[in-house]
N, C-alpha and C positions, 0 to 999 in steps of 0.2 A: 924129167924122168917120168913113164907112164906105168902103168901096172893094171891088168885087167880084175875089174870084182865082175864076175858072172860073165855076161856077154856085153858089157860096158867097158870101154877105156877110159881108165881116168889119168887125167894128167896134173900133176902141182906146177904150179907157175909162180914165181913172185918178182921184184921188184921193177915191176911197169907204171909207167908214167905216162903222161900223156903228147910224149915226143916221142912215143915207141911204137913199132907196126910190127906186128904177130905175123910173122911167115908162117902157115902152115903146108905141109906138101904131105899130100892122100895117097897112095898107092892102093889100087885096088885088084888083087888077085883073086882072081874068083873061076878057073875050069870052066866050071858048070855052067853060069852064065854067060860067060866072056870067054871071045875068042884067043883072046893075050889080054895081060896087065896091061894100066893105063894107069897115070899120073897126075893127078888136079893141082895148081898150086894155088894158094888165096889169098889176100894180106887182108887182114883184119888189121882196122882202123880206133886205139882204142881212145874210149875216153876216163876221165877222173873220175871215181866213185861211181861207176857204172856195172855192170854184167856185159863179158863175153854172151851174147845169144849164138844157140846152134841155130843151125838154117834147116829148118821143116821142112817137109816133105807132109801132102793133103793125107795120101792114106795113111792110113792108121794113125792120123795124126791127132794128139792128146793134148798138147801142149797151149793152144793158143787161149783154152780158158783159162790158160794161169797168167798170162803176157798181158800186164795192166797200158 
């Protein structure tokens, strides 16, 4: 189940292991920029005691001074 705080989706996940692959499927509706919606799907591969990373993008990108 997800729930938006601000302009952020957050979503609660729990009991994964590391025989578990994370389907995610994006839909992306956007007029403005896009001439129709479009579909991404991904499988994240996870591991034991690890973090899900999101996948960055350069601009405006913040993130990679905290990525040890």
């Amino acid at each position: 189940m997800g729930r938006w705080e601000g302009d952020t989706l957050v979503v609660d996940a729990a009991g994964f292991n590391d025989r578990t692959r994370l389907d995610v499927t994006i839909t992306i509706d956007d007029p403005v920029m896009y001439t129709k919606p479009f579909t991404v799907k991904v499988t994240e591969l996870l591991l034991p005691d690890s973090d899900v990373l999101e996948t960055v993008c350069n601009e405006n990108e913040k993130d990679a001074a905290h990525i040890k």
